[in-house]
N, C-alpha and C positions, 0 to 999 in steps of 0.2 A: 504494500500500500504506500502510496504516496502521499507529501506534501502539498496543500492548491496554497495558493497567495491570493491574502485580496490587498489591493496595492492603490491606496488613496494618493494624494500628488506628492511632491518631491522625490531627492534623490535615493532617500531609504528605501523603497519598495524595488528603485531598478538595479539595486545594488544584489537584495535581498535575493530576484529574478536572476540575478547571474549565478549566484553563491548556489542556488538551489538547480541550476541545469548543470554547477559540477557535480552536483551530490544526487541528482537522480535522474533516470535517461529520461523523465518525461514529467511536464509543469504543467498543471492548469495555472491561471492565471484570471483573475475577474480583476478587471480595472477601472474605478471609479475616477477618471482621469479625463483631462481633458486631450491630453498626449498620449492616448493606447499605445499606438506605433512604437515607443520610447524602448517599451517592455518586448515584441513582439521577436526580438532575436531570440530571446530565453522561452517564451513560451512554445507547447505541444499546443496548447488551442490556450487561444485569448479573447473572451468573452471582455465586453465593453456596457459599463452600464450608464448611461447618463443621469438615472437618479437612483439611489440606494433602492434595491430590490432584497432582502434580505430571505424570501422563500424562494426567488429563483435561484440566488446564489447557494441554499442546500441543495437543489435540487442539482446545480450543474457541480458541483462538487461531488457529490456521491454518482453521479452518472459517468463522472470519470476516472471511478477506484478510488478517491483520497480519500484516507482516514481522519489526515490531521489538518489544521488549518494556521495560517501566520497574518495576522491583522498588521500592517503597515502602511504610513503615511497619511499624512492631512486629509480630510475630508474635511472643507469651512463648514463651521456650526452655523454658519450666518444662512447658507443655503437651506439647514433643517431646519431651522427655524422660522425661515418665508412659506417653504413649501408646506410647514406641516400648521401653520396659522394658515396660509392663503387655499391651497389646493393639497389638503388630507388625502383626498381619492388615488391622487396620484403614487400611493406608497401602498404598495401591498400588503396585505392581512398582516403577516408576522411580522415586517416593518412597523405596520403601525399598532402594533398590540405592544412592540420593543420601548416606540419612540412615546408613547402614549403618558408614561409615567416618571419617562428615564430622563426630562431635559432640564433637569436641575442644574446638573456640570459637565464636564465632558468625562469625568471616570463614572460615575453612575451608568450615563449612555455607554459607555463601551464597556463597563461590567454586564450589564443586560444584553450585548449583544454576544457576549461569550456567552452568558448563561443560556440564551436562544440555540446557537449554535451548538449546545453539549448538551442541551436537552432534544438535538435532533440525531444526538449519535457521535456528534466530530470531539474530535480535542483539538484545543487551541495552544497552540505552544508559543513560546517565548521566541522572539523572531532576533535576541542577542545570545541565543546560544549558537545561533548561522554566523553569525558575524563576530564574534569572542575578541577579534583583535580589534574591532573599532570603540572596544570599552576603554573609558578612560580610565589612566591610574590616580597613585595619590601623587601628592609634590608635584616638584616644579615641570612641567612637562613642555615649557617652549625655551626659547633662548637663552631669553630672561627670567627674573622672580619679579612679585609686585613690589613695589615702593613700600614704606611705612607708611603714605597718606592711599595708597591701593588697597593696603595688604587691612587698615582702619574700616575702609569702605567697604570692602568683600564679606568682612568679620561681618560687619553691622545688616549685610544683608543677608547672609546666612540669618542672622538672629531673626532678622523683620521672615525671614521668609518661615521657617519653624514655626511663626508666628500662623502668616494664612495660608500655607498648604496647605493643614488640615480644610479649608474653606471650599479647598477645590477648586479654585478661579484662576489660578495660573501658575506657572515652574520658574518663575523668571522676575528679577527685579532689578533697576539700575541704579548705582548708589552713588554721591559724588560729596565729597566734602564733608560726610559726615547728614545728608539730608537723601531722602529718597524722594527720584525726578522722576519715575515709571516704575506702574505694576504692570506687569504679563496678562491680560486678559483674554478676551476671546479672540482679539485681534493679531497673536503669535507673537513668537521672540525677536523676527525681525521688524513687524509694526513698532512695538516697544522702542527698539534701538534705535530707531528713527524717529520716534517722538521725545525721547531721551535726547536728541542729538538738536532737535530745534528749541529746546529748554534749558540746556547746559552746556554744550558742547564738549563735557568732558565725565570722568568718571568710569565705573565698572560693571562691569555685567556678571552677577550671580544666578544659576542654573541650578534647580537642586528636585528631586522628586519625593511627592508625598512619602511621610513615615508608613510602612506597613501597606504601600499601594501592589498591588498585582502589577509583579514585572514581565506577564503577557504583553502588555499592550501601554502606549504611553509613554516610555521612556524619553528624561528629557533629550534631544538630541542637538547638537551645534555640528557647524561646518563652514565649510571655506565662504557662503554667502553671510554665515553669521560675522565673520571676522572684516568682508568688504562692508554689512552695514557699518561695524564698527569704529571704522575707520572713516566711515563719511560720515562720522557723529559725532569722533573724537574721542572715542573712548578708546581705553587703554588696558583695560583687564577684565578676563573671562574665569571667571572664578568655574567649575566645574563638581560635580558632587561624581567619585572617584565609585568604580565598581557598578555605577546605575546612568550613568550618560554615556552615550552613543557618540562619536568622535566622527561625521563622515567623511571619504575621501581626507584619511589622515595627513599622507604625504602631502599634501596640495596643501592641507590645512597648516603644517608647522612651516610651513616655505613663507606661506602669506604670514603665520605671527612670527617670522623671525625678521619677514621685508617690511613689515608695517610698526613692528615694535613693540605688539602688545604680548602684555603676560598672560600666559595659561595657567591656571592653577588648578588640581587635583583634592578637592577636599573632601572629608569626611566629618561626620557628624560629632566626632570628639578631637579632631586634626584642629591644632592651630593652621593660620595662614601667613609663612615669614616672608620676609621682605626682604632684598638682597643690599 
């Protein structure tokens, strides 16, 4: 039995698609994308869906042997939220029996859609036990270490953040001076840094996921676009929560923070954050 992928936008899912056609001679692939094509070298059949169908996706999963399933990549909550206020109809039975109770946050909804999926048969697995090396570590992991006004501001966001993850509203905050300029909301880690960057022009990006959250799905993830917002926002440090963030296209990624200057840092939930 095989792995199917369902592969929402970014580059996590096309990574995912490759890693997965060296590990088995055949993929399904369902892509909630607006770029199917992106994925179609890796896939055995590549099913396109333009709005969340969550019973057809059991059904073409089990119709082509897969046992297990790997949830990756963005799908905008902004989307499920017009379409299932404006036009409900448009979502299929088990879609909206999922989405009916589940839009609180974005782990509730994507805990219900595992729990959907394992009550139809699949298991859902952890889509970083495919990718092991794009986990970050602890310490200092780019060129550089942050400053002592970095290494202040990272600390302080780790704290604010311990604070509302339990809330479920976002993995992400931007800290500068000792004041927080941007929370992570619905709007993603790169909207943030870019509203961070019209408010301050400077400061750190801390990264960190819910205590006790299901490491199936949600992992925070940064990459080589996270590091170009950061630089056209003026920020200078990526703080990281080590063992649970996803590092994508590494190589690319330490090239950009060793040409652009910013610190990477690897932390952990009892790790101080030194300065160099």
């Amino acid at each position: 039995m095989s792995i199917a992928l369902i592969a929402g936008q970014g580059i996590l899912p096309v990574e995912i698609a490759r890693k997965l056609s060296e590990l088995q001679p055949s993929t399904l692939v369902i892509a909630l994308r607006d770029d199917p094509e992106t994925l179609k070298p890796y896939a055995s059949r590549l099913v396109h869906m333009r709005i969340p169908n969550l019973g057809r996706g059991v059904r073409e999963v089990k119709a082509f042997g897969a046992d297990r399933v790997i949830m990756a990549g963005r799908i905008p909550k902004r989307i499920i939220f017009s379409l299932t206020l404006l036009l409900p109809l448009l979502f299929d039975p088990l879609s909206r029996r999922v989405l009916k109770n589940s839009l609180r946050d974005d782990h509730s909804l994507l805990g219900s859609i595992v729990k959907a999926l394992e009550d139809e048969g699949l298991t859902v697995i952890p889509y970083w036990q495919i990718l092991p090396e794009f986990i970050a570590g602890e310490g200092k992991l780019s060129a550089r270490s942050p400053t002592e006004q970095e290494s202040r501001d990272a600390e302080y966001g780790r704290e604010v953040l311990s604070v509302i993850l339990p809330c479920s509203f976002g993995q992400g905050v931007c800290v500068a001076g000792g004041a927080v300029v941007a929370v992570e909301a619905m709007e993603g880690t790169d909207k943030m840094i870019q509203r961070a960057g019209t408010l301050a022009r400077r400061g750190v990006v801390v990264k960190m996921m819910k205590s006790g959250q299901d490491m199936r799905y949600d992992l925070p993830t940064v990459g080589p676009q996270t590091l170009e917002n950061m630089r056209g926002s003026g920020l200078t440090c990526l703080a990281v929560e080590a063992g649970k963030t996803l590092i994508l296209e590494p190589e690319k990624f330490f090239v950009l923070a060793e040409k652009y200057d910013i610190a990477v840092w690897g932390i952990s939930n009892a790790q101080e954050i030194c300065c160099r």
